[in-house]
DRENMARTOR-309868 format. One record per residue (C-alpha): residue number from 1; residue in one letter; chain; x, y, z. Coordinates in Angstrom, 1 decimal. Layout:
<recs>
nr=NUM rest=A kette=A x=X y=Y z=Z
...
</recs>
This chain:
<recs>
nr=1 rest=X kette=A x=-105.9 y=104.1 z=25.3
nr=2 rest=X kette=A x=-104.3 y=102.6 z=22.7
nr=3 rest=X kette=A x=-101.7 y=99.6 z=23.0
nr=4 rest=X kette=A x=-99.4 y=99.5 z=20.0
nr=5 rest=X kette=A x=-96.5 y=97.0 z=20.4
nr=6 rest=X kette=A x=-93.9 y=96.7 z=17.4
nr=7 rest=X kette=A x=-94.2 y=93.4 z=15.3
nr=8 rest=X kette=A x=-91.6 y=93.9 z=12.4
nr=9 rest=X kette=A x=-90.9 y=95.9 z=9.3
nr=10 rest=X kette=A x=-92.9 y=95.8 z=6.4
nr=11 rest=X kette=A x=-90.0 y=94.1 z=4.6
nr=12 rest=X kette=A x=-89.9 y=90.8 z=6.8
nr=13 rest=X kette=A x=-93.3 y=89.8 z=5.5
nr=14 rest=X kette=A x=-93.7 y=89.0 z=2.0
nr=15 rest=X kette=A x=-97.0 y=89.7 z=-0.3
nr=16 rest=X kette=A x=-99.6 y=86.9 z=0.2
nr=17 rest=X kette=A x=-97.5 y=85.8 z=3.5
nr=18 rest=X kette=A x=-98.0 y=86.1 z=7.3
nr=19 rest=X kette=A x=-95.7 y=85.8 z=9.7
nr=20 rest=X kette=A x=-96.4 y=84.6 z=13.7
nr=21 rest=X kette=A x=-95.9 y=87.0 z=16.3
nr=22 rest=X kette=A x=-96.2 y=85.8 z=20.5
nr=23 rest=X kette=A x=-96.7 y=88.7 z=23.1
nr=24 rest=X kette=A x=-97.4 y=87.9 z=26.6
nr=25 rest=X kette=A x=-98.5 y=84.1 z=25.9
nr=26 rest=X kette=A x=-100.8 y=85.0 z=23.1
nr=27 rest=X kette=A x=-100.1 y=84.2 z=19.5
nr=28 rest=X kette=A x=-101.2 y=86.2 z=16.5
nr=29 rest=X kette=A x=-100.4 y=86.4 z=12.7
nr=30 rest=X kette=A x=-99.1 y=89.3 z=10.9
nr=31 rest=X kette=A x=-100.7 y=89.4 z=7.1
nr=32 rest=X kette=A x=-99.7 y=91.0 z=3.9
nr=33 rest=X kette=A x=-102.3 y=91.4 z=1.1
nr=34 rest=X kette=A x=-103.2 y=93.5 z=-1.6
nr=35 rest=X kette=A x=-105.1 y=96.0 z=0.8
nr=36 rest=X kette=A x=-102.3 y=96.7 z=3.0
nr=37 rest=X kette=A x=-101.1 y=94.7 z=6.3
nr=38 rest=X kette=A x=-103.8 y=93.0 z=8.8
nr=39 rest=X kette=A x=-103.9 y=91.1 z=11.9
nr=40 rest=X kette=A x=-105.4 y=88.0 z=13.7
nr=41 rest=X kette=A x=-105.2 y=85.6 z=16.4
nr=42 rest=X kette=A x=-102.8 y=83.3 z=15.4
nr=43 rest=X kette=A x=-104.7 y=79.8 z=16.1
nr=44 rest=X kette=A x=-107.5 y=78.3 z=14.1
nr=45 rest=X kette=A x=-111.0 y=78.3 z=16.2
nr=46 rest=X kette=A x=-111.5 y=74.8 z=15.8
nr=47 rest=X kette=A x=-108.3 y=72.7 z=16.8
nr=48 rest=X kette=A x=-106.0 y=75.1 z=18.4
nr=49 rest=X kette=A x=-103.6 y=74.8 z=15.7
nr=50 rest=X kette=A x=-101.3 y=78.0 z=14.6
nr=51 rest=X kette=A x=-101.7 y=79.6 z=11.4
nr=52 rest=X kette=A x=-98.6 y=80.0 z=10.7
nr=53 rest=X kette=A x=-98.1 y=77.0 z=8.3
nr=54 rest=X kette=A x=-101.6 y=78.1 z=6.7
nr=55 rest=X kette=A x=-101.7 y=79.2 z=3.2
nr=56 rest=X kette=A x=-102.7 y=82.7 z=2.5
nr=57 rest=X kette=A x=-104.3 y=83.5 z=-1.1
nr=58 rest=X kette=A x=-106.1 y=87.2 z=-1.6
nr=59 rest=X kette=A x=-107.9 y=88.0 z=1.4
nr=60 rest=X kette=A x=-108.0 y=85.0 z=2.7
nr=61 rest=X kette=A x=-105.9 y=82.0 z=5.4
nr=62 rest=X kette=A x=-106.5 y=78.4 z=5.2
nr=63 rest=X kette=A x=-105.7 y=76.7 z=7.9
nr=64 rest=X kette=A x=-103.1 y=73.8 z=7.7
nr=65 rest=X kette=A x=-104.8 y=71.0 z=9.3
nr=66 rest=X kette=A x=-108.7 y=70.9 z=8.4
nr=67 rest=X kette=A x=-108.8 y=73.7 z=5.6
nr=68 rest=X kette=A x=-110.9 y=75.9 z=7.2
nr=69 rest=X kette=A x=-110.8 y=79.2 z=6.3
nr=70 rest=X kette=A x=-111.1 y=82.3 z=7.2
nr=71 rest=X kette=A x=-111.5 y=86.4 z=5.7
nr=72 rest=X kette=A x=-108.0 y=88.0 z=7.1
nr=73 rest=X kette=A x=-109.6 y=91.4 z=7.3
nr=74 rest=X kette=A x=-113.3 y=90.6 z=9.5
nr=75 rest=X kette=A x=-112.3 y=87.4 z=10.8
nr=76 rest=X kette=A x=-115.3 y=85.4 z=9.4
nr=77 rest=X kette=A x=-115.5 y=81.8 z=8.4
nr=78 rest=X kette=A x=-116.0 y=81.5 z=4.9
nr=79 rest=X kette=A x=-115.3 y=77.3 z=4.9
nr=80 rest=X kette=A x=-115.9 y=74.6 z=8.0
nr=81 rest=X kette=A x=-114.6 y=73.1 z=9.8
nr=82 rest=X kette=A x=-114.3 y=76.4 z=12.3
nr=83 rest=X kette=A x=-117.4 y=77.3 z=13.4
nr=84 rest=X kette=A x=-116.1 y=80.9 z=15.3
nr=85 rest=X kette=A x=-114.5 y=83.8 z=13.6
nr=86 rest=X kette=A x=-110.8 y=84.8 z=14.9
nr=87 rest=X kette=A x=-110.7 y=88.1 z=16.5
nr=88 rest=X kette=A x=-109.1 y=90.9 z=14.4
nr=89 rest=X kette=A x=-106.7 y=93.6 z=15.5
nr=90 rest=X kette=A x=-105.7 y=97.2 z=14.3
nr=91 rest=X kette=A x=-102.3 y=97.2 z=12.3
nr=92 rest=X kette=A x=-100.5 y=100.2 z=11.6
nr=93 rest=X kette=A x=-97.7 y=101.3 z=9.1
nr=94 rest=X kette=A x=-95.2 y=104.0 z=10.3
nr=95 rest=X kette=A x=-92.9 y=104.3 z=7.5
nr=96 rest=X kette=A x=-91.4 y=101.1 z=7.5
nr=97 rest=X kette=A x=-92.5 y=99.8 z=10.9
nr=98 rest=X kette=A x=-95.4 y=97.4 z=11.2
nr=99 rest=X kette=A x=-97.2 y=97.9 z=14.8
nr=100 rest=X kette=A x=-100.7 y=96.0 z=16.4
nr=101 rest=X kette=A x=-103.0 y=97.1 z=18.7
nr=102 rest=X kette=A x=-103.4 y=94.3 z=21.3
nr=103 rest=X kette=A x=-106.7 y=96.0 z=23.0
</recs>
């Protein structure tokens, strides 16, 4: 069955932008790109450090402290440091609310 919990509306997240969302001690980032709205977890695989500072460009987050990056919509590390991907997460749009599926 499907889990959807309601993150925010499509408004509260800018183009290019993420913003951090926490539900039931587990963090992950809210994107908004070109193809529509996509999730993540919300720390970077290698240091434990939240994304949420990290600087999103296309399709893609850099991570604030080493500059690893990372493909918003697989998960995959395009750059080291990080050698594992972050796990991704169904988003959907219903009208102007943004939802995840935390399965």
């Amino acid at each position: 069955m499907q889990n959807w919990i309601y993150v925010c509306d499509k408004k509260d997240i800018d183009f290019e932008d993420l913003i951090r969302f926490d539900y039931n001690e587990k963090t992950f980032c809210i994107y908004n790109i070109k193809d529509g709205f996509y999730a993540t977890d919300g720390m970077c695989t290698h240091e434990d450090v939240h994304l949420e500072d990290g600087l999103v460009t296309e399709d893609e987050i850099e991570c604030p402290m080493h500059q690893g990056i990372f493909n918003i919509k697989t998960g995959a590390v395009i750059q080291d440091p990080p050698c594992d991907d972050l796990k991704t997460y169904d988003v959907k749009v219903d009208g102007e609310k943004i939802y995840i599926n935390i399965n």
